[in-house]
C-alpha positions in Angstrom: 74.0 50.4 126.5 72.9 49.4 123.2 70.1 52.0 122.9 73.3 54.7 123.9 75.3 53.3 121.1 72.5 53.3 118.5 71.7 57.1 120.0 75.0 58.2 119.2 75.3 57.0 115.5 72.0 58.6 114.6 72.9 61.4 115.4 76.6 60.7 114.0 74.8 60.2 110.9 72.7 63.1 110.9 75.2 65.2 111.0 77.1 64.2 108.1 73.9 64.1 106.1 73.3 67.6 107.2 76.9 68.5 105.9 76.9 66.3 103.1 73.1 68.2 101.3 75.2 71.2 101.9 77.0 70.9 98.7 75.7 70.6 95.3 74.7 67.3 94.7 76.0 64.8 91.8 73.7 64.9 88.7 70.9 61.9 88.4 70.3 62.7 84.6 72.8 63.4 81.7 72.2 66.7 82.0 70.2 69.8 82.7 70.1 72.2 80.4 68.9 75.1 81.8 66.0 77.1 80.8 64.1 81.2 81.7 60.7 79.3 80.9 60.0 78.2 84.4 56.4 77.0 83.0 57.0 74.1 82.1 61.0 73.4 83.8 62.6 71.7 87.0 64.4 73.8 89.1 67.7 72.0 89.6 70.7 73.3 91.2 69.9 77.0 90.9 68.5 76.9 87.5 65.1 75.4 85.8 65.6 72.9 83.3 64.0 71.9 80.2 62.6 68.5 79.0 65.8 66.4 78.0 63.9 65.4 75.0 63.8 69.1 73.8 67.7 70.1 74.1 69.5 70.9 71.2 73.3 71.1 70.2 73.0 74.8 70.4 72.2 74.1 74.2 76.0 72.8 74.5 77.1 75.0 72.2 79.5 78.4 72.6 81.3 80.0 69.6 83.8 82.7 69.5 87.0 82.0 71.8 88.6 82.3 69.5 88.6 85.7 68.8 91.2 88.4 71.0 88.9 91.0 72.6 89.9 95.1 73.1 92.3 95.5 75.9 92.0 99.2 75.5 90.9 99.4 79.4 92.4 100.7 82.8 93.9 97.3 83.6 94.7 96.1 80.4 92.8 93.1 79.8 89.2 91.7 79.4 87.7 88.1 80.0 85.6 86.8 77.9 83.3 84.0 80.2 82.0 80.9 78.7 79.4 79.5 82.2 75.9 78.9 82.5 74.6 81.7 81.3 76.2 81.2 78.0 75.9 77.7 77.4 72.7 76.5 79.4 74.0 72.9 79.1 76.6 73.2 81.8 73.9 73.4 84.2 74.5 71.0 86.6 77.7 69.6 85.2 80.6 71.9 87.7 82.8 73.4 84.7 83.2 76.6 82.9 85.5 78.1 81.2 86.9 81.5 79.8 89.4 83.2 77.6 91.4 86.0 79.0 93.4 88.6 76.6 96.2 91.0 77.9 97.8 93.7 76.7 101.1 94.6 76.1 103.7 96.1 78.7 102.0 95.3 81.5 98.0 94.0 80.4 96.7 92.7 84.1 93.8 90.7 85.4 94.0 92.0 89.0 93.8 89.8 92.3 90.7 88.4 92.5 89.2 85.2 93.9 86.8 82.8 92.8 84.3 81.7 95.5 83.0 78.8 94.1 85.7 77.0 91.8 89.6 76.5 91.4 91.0 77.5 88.3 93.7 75.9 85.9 94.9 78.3 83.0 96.8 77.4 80.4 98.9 80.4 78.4 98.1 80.1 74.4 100.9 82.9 73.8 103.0 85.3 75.2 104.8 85.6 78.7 102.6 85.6 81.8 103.7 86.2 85.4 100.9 84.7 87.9 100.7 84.0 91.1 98.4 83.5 94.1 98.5 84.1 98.0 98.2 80.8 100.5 95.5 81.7 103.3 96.1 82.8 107.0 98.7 82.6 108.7 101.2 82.4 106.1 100.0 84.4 103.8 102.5 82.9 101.7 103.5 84.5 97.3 103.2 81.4 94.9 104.4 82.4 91.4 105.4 81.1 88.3 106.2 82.8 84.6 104.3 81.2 82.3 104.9 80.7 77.9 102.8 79.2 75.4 101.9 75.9 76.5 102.2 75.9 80.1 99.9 75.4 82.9 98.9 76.7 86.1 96.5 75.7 88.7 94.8 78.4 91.1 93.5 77.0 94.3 90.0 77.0 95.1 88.8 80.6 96.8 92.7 81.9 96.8 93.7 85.5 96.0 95.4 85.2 91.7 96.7 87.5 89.6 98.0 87.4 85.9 100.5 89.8 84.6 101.8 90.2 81.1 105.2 90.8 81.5 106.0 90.3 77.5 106.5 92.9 74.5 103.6 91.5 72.9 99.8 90.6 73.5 99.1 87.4 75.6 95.8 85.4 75.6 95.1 82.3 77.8 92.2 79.7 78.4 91.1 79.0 82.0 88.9 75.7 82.8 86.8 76.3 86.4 85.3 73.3 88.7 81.9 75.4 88.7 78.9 76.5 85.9 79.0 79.9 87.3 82.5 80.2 89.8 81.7 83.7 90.5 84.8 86.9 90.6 85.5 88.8 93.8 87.7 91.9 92.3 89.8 92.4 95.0 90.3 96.2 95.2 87.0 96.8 93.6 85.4 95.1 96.4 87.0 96.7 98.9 87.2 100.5 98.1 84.7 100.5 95.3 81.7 98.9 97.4 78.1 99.9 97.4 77.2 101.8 99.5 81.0 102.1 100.2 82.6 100.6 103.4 83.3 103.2 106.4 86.8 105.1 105.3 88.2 104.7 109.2 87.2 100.9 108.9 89.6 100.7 105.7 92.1 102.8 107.4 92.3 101.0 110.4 92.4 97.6 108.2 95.2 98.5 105.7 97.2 101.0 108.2 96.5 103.7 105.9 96.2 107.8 106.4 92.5 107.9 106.3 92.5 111.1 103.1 94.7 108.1 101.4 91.6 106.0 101.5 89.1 108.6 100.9 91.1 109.4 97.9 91.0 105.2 96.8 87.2 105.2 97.2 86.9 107.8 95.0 88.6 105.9 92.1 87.0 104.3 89.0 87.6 100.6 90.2 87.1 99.2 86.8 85.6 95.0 86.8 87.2 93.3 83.2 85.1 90.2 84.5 
């Protein structure tokens, strides 16, 4: 009986070790600061890093959000990312973050998702309506209009949107649990996909007259990510 009960927690335990290397796992050095030398790096979570002794403030370093970027685009807004690729120090260390600028009457970051990070934005001026969409089977709207100062959390891997609803420009700054959190562009996915997805799958999906989808896939799905 013994030998059953020992059986049973091996296995127990194999299992959650097998679930628990599935994530990234917790940094064993300060950091990591990531490197495209691989010939004389580590490769750590995705990334080689360089010799600890050899980093640099500039390696932690990112200059420039400051600055409001051209909104002169189809949805009327741009982000402007600040992840691993443009700070190599965040390697390893699960947080990014980006600036996002909107235009007037109506600037938009459409609904996207984030596959590998939840998101917390906080509006540095003007009038923002956001929102995001619970999962299945609900399906339920969360929204909230936002002013200078406030703060709104997106759940990890949900559908958000931001919407300028002001007179004037808006800009906020977004913080995300992840060094590179990815974008999923909702529509842009969908009907702008390459090669693109079948036009009677799409039609079926969205119970849509299939020329109305032919016609969507035929759009410039612009990306402001």
């Amino acid at each position: 009986m013994k030998r059953v009960h020992f059986l049973a927690t091996f296995v127990f335990l194999a299992f959650a070790a097998s679930f628990a290397f599935a994530f990234d796992p917790s940094p064993l050095q300060d950091f990591c600061v990531a490197i495209n030398d691989t010939k004389d790096g580590v490769f750590v979570n995705g990334k080689f890093c360089k010799d600890p002794k050899l980093a640099t403030a500039n390696d932690f370093f990112f200059s420039g959000l400051n600055i409001a970027r051209d909104t002169s685009n189809p949805v009327g807004s741009v982000v402007t990312q600040a992840n691993v690729a443009q700070i190599p120090g965040l390697n390893t260390l699960g947080i990014s973050v980006v600036r996002i600028d909107y235009a007037p009457y109506g600037g938009l970051n459409p609904p996207h998702t984030h596959p590998r990070a939840t998101e917390v934005i906080t509006v540095l001026e003007g009038t923002l309506y956001v929102g995001f969409v619970t999962s299945n089977p609900d399906n339920r709207l969360i929204t909230k209009v936002l002013k200078p100062g406030d703060v709104f959390v997106f759940p990890f891997g949900l559908i958000h949107f931001q919407f300028n609803v002001g007179k004037t420009k808006a800009a906020a700054m977004s913080a995300l649990s992840s060094q590179n959190p990815g974008v999923i562009t909702i529509a842009n996915a969908v009907f702008g996909s390459t090669p693109p997805i079948r036009s009677d799958v799409l039609a079926k999906a969205f119970q849509l007259d299939k020329k109305i989808v032919d016609y969507l896939q035929k759009q410039f799905w612009y990306d402001n990510n």
